[in-house]
PyMOL Python script that loads the backbone (N, CA, C, O; Angstrom):
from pymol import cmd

cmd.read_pdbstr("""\
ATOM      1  N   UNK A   1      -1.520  11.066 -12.693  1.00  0.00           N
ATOM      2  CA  UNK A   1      -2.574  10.088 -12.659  1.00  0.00           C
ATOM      3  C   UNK A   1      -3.842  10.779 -12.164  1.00  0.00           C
ATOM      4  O   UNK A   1      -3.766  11.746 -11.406  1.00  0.00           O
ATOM      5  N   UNK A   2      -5.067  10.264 -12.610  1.00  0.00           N
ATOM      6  CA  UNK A   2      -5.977  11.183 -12.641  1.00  0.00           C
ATOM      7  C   UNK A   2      -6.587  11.109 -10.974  1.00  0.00           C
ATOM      8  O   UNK A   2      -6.885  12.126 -10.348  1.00  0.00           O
ATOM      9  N   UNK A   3      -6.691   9.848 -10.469  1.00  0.00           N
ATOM     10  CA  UNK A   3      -7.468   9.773  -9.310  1.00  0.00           C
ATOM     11  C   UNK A   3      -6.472   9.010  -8.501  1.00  0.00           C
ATOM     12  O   UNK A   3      -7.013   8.773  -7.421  1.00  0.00           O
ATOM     13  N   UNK A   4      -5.448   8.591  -8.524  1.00  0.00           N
ATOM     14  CA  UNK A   4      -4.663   7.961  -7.734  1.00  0.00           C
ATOM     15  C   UNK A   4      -3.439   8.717  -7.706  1.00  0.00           C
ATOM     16  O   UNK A   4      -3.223   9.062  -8.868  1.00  0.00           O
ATOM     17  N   UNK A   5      -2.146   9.324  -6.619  1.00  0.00           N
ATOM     18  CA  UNK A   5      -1.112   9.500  -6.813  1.00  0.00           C
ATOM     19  C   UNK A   5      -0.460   8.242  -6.916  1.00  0.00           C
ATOM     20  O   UNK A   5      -0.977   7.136  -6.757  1.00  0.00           O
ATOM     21  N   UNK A   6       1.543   8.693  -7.389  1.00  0.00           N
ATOM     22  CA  UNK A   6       2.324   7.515  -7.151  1.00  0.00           C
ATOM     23  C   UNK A   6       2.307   6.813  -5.957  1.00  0.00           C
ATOM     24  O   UNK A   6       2.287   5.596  -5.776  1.00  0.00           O
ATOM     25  N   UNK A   7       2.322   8.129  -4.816  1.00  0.00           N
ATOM     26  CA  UNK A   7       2.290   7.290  -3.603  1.00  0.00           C
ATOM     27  C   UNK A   7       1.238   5.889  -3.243  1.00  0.00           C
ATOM     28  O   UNK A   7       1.554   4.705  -3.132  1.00  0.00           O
ATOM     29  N   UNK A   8      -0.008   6.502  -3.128  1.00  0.00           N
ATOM     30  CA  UNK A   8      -1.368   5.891  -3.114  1.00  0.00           C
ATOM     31  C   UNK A   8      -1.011   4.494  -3.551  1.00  0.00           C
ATOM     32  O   UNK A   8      -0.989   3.471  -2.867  1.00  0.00           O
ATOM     33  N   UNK A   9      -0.784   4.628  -4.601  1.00  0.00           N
ATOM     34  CA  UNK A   9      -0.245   2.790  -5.994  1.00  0.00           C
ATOM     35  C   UNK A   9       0.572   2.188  -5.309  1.00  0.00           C
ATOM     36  O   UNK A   9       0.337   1.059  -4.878  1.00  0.00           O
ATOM     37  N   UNK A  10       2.085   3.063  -4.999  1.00  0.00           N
ATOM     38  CA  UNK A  10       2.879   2.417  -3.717  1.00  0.00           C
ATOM     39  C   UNK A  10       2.543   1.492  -2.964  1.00  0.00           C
ATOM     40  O   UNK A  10       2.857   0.307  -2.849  1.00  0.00           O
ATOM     41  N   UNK A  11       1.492   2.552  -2.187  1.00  0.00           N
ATOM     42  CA  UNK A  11       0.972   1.931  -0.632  1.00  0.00           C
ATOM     43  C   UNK A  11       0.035   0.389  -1.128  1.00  0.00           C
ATOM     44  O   UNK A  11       0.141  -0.753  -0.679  1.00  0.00           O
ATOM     45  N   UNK A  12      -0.741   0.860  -2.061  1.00  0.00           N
ATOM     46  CA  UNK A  12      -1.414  -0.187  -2.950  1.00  0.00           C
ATOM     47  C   UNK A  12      -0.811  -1.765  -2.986  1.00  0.00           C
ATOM     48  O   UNK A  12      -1.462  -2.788  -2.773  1.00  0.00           O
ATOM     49  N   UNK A  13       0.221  -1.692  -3.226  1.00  0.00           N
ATOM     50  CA  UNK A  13       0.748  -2.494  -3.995  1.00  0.00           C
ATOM     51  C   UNK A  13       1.868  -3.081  -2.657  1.00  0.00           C
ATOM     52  O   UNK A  13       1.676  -4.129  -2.040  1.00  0.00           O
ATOM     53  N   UNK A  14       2.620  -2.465  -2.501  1.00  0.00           N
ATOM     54  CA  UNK A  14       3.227  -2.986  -1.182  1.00  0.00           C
ATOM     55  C   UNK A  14       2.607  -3.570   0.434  1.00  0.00           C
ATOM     56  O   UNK A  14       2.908  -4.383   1.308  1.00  0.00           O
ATOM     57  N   UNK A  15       1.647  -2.628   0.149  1.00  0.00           N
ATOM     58  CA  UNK A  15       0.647  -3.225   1.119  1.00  0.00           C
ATOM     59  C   UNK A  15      -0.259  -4.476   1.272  1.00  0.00           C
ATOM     60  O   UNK A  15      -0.779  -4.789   2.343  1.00  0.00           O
ATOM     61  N   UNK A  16      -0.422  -5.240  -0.018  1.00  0.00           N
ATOM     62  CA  UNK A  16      -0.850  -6.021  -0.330  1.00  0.00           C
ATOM     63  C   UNK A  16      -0.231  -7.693  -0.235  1.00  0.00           C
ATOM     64  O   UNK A  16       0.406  -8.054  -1.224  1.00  0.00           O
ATOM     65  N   UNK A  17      -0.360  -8.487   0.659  1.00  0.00           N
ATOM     66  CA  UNK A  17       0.636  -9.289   0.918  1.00  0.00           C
ATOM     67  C   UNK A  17       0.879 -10.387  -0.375  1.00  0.00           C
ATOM     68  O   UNK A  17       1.924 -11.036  -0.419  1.00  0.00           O
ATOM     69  N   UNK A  18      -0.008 -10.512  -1.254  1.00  0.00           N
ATOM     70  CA  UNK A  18       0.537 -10.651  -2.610  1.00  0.00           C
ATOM     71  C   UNK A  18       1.264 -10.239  -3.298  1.00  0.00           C
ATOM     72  O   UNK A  18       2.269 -10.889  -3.588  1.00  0.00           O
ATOM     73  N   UNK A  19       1.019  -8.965  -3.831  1.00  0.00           N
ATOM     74  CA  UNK A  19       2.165  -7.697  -4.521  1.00  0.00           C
ATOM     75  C   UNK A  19       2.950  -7.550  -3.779  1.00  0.00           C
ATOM     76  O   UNK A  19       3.877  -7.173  -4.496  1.00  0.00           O
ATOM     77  N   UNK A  20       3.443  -7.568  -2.457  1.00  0.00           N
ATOM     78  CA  UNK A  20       4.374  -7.100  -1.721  1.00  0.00           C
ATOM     79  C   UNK A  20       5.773  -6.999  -1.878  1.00  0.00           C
ATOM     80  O   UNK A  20       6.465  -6.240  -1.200  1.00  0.00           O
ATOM     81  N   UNK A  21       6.351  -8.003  -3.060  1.00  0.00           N
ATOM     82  CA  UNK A  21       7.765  -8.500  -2.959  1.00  0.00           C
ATOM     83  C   UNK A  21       7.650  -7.557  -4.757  1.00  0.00           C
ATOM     84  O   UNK A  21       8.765  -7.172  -5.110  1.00  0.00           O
ATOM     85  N   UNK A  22       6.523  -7.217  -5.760  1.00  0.00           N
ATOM     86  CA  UNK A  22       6.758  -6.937  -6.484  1.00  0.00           C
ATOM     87  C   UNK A  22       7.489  -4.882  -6.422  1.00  0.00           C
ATOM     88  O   UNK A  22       7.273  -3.966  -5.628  1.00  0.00           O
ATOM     89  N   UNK A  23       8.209  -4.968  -7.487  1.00  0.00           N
ATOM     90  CA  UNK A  23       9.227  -3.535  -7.607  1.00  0.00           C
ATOM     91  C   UNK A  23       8.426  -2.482  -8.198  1.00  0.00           C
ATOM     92  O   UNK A  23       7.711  -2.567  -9.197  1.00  0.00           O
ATOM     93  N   UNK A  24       8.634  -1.498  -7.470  1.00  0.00           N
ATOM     94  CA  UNK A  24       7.823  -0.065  -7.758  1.00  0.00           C
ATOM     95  C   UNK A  24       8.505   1.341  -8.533  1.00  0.00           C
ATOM     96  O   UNK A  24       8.560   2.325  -7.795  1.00  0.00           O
ATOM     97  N   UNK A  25       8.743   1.427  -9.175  1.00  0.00           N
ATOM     98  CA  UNK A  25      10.031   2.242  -9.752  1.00  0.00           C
ATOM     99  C   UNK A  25       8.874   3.854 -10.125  1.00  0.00           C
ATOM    100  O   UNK A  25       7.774   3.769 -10.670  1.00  0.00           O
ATOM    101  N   UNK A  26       9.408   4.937  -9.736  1.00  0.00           N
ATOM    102  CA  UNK A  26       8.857   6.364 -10.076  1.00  0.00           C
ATOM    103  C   UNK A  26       9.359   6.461 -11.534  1.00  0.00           C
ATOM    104  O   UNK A  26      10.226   5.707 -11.976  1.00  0.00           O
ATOM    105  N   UNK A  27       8.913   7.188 -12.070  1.00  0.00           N
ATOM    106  CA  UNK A  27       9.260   7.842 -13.097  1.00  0.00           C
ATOM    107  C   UNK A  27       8.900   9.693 -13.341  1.00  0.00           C
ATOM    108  O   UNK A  27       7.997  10.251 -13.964  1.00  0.00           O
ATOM    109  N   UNK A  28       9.874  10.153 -12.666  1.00  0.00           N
ATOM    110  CA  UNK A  28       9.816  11.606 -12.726  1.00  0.00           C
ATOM    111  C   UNK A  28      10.727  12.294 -13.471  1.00  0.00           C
ATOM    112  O   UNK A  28      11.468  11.932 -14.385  1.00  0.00           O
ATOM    113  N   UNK A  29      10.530  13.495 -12.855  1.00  0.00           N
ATOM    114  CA  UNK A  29      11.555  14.930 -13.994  1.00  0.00           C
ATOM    115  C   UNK A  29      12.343  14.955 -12.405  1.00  0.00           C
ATOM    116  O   UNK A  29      13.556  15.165 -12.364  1.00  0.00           O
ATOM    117  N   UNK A  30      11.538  14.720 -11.102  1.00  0.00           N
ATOM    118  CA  UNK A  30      11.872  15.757  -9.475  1.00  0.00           C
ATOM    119  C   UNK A  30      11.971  14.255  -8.999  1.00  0.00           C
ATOM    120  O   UNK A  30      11.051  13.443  -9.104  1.00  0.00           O
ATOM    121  N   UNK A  31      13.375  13.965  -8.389  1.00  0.00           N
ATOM    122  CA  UNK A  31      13.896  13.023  -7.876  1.00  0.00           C
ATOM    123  C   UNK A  31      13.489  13.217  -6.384  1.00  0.00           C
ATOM    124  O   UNK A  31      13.227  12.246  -5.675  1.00  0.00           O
ATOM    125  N   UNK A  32      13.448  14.400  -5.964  1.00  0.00           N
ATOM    126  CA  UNK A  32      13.210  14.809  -4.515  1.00  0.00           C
ATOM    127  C   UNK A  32      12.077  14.006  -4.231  1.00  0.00           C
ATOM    128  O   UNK A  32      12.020  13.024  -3.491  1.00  0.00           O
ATOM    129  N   UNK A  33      11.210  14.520  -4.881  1.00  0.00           N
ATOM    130  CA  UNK A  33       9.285  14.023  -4.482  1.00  0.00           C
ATOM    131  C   UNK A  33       9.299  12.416  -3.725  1.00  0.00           C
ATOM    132  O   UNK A  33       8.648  12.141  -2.718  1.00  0.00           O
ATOM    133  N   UNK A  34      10.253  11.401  -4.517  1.00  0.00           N
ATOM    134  CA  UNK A  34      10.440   9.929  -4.623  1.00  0.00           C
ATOM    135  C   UNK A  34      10.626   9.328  -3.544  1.00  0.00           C
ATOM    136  O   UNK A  34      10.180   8.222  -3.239  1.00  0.00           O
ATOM    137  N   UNK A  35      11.606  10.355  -2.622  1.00  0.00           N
ATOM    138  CA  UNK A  35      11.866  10.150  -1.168  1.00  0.00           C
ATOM    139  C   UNK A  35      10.860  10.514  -0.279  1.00  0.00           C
ATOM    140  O   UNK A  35       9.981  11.247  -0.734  1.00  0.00           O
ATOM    141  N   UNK A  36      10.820  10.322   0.372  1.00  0.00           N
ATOM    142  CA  UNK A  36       9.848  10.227   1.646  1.00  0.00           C
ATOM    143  C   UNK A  36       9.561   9.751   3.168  1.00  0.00           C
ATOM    144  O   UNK A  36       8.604   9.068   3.533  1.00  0.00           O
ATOM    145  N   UNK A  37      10.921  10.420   4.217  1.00  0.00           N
ATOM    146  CA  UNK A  37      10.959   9.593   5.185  1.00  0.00           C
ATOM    147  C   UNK A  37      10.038   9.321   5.859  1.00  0.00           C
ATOM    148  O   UNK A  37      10.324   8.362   6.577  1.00  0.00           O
ATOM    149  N   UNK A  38       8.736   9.787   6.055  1.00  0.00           N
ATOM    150  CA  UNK A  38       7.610   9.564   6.743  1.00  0.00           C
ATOM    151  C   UNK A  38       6.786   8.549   5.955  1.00  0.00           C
ATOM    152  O   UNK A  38       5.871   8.028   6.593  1.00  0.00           O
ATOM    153  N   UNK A  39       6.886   8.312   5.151  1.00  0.00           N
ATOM    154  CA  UNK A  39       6.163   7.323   4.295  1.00  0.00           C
ATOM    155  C   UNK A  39       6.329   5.858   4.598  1.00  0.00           C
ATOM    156  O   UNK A  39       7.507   5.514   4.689  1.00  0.00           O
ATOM    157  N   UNK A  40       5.493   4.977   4.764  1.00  0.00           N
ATOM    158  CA  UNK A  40       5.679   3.824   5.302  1.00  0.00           C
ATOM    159  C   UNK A  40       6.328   2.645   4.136  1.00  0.00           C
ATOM    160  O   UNK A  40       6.714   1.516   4.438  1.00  0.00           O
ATOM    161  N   UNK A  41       6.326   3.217   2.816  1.00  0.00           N
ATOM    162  CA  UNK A  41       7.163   2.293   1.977  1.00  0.00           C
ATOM    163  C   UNK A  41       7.539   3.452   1.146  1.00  0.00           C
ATOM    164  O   UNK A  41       6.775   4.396   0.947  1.00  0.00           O
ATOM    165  N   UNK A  42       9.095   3.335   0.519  1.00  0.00           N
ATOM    166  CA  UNK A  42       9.480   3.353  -0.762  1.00  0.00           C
ATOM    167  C   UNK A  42       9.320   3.325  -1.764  1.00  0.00           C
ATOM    168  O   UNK A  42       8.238   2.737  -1.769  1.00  0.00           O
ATOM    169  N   UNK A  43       9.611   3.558  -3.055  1.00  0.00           N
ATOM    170  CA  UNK A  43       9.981   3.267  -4.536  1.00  0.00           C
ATOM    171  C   UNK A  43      11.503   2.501  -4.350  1.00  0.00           C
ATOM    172  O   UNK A  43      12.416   2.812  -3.585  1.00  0.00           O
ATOM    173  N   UNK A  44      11.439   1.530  -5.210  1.00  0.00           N
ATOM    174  CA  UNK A  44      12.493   0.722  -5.296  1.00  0.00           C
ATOM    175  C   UNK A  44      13.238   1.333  -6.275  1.00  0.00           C
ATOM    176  O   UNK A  44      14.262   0.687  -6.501  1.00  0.00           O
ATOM    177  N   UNK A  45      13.128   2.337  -6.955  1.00  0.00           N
ATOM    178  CA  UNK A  45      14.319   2.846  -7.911  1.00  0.00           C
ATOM    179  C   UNK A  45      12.948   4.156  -8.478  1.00  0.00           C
ATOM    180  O   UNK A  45      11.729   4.330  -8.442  1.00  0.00           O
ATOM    181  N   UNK A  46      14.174   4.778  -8.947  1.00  0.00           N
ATOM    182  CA  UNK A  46      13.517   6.155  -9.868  1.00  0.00           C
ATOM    183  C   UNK A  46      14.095   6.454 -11.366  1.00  0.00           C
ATOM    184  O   UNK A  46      15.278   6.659 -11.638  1.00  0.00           O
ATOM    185  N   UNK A  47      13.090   6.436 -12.199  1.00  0.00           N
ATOM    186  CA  UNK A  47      13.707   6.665 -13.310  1.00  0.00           C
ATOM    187  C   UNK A  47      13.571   8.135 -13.767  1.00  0.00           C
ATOM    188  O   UNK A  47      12.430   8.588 -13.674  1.00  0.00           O
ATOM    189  N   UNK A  48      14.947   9.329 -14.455  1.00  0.00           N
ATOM    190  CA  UNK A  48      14.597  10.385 -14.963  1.00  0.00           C
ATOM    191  C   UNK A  48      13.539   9.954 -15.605  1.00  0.00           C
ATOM    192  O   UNK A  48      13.175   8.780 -15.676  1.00  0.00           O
ATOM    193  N   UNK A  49      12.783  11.326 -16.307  1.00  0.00           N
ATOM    194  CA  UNK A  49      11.812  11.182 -17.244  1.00  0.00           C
ATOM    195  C   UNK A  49      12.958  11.126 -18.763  1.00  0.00           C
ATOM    196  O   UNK A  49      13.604  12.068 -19.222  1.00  0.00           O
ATOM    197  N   UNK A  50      12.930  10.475 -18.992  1.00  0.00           N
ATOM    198  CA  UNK A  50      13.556  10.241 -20.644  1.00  0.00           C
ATOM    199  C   UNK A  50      14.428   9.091 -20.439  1.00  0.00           C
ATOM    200  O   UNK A  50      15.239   8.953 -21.355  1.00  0.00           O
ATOM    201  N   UNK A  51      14.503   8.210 -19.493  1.00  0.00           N
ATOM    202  CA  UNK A  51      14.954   6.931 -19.489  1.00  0.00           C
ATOM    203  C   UNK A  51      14.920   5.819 -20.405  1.00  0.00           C
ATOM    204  O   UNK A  51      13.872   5.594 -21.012  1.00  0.00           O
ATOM    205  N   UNK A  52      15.990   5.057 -20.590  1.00  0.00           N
ATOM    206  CA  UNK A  52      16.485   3.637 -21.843  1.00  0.00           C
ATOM    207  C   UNK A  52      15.874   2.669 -21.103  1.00  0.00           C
ATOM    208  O   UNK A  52      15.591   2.570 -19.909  1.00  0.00           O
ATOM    209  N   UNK A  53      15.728   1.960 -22.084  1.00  0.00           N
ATOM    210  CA  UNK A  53      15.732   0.791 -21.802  1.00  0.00           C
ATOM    211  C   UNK A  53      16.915  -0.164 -20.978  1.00  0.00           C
ATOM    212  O   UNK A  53      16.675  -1.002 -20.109  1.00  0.00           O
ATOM    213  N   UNK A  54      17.784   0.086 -21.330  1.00  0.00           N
ATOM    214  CA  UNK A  54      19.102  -0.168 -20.611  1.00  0.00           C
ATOM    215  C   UNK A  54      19.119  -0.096 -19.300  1.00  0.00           C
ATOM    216  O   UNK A  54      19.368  -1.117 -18.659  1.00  0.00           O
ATOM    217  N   UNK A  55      18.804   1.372 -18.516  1.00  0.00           N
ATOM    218  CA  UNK A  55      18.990   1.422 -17.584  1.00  0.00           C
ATOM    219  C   UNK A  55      17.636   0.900 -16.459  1.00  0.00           C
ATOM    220  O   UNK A  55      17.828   0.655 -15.268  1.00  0.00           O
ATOM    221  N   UNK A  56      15.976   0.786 -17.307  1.00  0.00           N
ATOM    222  CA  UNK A  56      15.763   0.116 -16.774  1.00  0.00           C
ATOM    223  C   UNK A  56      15.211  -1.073 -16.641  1.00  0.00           C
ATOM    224  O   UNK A  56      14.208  -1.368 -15.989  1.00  0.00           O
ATOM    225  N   UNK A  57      16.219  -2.067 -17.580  1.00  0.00           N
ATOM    226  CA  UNK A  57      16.757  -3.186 -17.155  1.00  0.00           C
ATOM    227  C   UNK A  57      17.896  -3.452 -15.951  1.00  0.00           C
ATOM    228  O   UNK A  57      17.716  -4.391 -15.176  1.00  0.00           O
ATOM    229  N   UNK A  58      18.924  -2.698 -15.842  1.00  0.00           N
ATOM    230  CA  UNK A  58      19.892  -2.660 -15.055  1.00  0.00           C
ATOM    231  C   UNK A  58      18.998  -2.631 -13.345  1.00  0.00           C
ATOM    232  O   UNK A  58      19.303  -3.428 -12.459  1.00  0.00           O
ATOM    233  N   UNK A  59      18.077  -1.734 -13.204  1.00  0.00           N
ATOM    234  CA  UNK A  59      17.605  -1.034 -12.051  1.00  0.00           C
ATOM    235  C   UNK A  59      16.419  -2.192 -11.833  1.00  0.00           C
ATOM    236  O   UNK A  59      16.432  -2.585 -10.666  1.00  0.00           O
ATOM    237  N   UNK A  60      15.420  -2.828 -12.635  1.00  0.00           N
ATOM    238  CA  UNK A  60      15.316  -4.516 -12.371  1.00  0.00           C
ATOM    239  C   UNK A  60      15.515  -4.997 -12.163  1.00  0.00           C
ATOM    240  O   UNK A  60      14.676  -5.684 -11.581  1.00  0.00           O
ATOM    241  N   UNK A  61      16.862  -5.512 -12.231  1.00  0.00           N
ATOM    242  CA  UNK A  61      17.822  -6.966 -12.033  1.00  0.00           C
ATOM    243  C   UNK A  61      18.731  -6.431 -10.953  1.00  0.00           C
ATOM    244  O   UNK A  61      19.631  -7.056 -10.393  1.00  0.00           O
ATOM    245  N   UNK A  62      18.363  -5.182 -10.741  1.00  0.00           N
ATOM    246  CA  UNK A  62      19.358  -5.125  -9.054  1.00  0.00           C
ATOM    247  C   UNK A  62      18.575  -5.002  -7.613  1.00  0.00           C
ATOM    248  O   UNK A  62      19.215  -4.968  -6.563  1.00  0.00           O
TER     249      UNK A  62
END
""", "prot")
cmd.dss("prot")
cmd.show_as("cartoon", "prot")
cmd.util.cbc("prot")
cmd.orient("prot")
């Protein structure tokens, strides 16, 4: 992303007591990056890069 990281959008979006309850899912190649114990919120799921539809529907509805 050109001027925002994933994180940044994260914080964005979770931080926001509107968006707050909405799901944040990564989409990478590096599963590592996604985690972040110092980070004050999460990604609610990570998708490889070449992900179905299938799976994320499955990773939605859970």
């Amino acid at each position: 992303m050109p001027k925002l990281t994933g994180w940044q959008v994260l914080e964005k979006i979770k931080s926001n007591k509107e968006l707050s309850q909405t799901k944040v899912m990564a989409n990478s190649a590096e599963q590592s990056f996604t985690k972040d114990n110092e980070a004050p919120y999460q990604f609610d799921a990570v998708l490889d890069k070449g992900f179905d539809l299938q799976t994320l529907s499955t990773l939605y509805n859970s």
